[in-house]
C-alpha positions as CSV (number, residue, x, y, z in Angstrom):
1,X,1.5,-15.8,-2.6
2,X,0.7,-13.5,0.3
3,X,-1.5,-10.2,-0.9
4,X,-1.4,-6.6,0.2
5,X,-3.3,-3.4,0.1
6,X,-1.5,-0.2,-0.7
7,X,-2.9,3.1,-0.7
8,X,-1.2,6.0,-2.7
9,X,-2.5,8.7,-0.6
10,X,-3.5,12.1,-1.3
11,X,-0.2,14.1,-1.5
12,X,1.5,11.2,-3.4
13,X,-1.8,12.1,-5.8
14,X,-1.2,15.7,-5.9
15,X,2.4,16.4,-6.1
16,X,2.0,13.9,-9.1
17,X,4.4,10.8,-7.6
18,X,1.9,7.6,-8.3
19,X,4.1,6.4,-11.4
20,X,6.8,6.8,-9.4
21,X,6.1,5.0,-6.3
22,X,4.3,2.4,-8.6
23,X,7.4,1.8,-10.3
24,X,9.1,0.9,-7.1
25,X,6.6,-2.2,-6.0
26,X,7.0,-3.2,-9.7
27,X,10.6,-3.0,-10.2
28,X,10.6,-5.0,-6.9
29,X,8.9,-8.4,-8.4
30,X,5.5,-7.7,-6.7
31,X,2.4,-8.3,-9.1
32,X,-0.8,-5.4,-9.3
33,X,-4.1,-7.9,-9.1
34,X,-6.5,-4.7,-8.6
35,X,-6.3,-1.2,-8.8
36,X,-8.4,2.2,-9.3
37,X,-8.2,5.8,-8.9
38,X,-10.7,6.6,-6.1
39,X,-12.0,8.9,-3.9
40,X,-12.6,7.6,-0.1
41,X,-15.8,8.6,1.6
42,X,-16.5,9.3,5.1
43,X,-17.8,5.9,5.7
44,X,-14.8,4.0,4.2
45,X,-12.6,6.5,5.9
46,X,-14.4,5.1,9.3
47,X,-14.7,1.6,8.7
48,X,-11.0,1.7,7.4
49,X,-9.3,3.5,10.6
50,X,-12.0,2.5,12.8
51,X,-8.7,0.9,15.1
52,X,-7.6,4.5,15.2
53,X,-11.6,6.3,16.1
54,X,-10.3,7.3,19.8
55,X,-7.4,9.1,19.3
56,X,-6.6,12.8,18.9
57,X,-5.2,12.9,14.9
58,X,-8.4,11.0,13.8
59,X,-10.7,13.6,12.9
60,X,-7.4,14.9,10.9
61,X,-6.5,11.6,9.2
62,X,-10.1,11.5,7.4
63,X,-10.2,14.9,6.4
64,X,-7.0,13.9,5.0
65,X,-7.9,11.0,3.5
66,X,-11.4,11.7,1.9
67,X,-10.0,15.4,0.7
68,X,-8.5,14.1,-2.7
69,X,-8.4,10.8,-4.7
70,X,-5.8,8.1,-3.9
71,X,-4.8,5.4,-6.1
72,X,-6.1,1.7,-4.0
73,X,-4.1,-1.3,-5.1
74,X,-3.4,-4.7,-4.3
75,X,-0.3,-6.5,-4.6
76,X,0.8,-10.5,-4.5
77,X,4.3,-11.6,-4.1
78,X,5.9,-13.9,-1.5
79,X,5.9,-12.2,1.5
80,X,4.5,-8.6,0.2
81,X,3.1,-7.2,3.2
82,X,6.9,-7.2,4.5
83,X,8.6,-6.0,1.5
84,X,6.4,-2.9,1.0
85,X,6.6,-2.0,4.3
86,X,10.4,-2.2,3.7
87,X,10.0,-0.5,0.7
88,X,8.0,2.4,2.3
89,X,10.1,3.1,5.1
90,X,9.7,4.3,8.3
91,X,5.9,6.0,9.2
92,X,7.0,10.0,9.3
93,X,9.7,11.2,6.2
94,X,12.3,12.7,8.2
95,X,12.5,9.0,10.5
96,X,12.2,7.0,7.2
97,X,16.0,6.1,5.5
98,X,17.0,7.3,1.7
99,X,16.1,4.7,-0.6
100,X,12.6,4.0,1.3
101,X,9.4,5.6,-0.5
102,X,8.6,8.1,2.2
103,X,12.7,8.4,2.8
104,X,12.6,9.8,-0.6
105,X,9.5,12.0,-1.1
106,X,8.5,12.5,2.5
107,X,9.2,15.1,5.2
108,X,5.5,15.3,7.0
109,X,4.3,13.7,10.0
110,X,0.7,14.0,8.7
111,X,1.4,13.3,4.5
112,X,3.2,10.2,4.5
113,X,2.6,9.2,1.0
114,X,1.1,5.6,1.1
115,X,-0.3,2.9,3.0
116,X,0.4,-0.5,3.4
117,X,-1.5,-3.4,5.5
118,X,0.7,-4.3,8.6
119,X,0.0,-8.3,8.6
120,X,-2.2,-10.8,7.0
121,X,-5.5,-10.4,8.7
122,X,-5.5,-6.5,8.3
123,X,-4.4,-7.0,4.5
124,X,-7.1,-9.6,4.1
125,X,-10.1,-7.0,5.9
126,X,-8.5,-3.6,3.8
127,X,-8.6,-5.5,0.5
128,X,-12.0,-6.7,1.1
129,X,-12.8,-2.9,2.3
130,X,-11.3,-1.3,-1.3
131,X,-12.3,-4.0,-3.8
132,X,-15.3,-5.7,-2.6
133,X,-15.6,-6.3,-6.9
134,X,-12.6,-9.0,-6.3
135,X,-9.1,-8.8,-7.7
136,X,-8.1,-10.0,-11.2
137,X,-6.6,-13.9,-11.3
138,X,-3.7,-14.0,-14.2
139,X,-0.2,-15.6,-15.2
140,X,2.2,-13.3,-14.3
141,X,5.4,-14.4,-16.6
142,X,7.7,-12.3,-14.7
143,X,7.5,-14.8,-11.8
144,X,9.7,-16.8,-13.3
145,X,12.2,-14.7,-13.1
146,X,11.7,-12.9,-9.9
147,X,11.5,-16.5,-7.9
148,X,13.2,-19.6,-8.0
149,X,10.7,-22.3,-7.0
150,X,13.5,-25.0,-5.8
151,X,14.8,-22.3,-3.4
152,X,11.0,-21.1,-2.4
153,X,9.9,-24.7,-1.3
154,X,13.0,-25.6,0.7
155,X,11.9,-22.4,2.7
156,X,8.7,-23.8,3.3
């Protein structure tokens, strides 16, 4: 099971869509193994889009980011890094297609709604950076209904 973190940003806080865009990861198959309401400080700001320091919309992206609380998660599923990035859509609303998270409740090119890691290695770092604590291990009965392990080994 691959695992991702997702971010419910600020405006997706504010204008009251967290159950919402929860709903869609969930009605998808993926299983929640952490999350918390949170505020992000100037330092996890930093360390998180430290990738990003040198460019221009920086000093904006952590004002952003550390201005309200955002809901931190982490999800398992196979492959979840590329199904919620498929499931968020494109990076700015008005690029992002109906159906998609951001498609749906986003128009902004600064307030995209949520994050999601972009591969393994940056999932692996970002969980580590929200939920130092650890996720929580459990049976998720809805697995056997989502996947069908015969198929999920042939592809393996």
């Amino acid at each position: 099971m691959e695992r991702t973190l997702i971010l419910l940003k600020p405006d997706a806080v504010q204008r009251g869509l967290v159950g919402q865009v929860l709903n869609r990861f969930e009605a998808k198959g993926l299983k929640i193994v952490a999350m918390k309401l949170m505020k992000i400080t100037p330092e996890l700001a930093a360390k998180h889009y430290e990738a990003h320091r040198d460019k221009k919309f920086y000093p904006g992206l952590v004002k952003f980011m550390t201005s309200s609380p955002v809901v931190a998660l982490v999800l398992e599923g196979i492959e979840a890094i590329k199904i919620c990035r498929t499931l968020m859509g494109a990076t700015f609303g008005a690029d992002a297609a109906a159906g998609t998270i951001r498609g749906d409740f986003g128009s902004s090119r600064s307030y995209n709604l949520v994050h999601g890691s972009d591969g393994p290695e940056a999932a692996t770092r970002e969980i580590g950076l929200f939920f130092p604590e650890g996720i929580v291990n459990y049976d998720y009965a809805a697995y056997g209904w989502i996947y069908d392990p015969v198929e999920e080994l042939k592809k393996k």
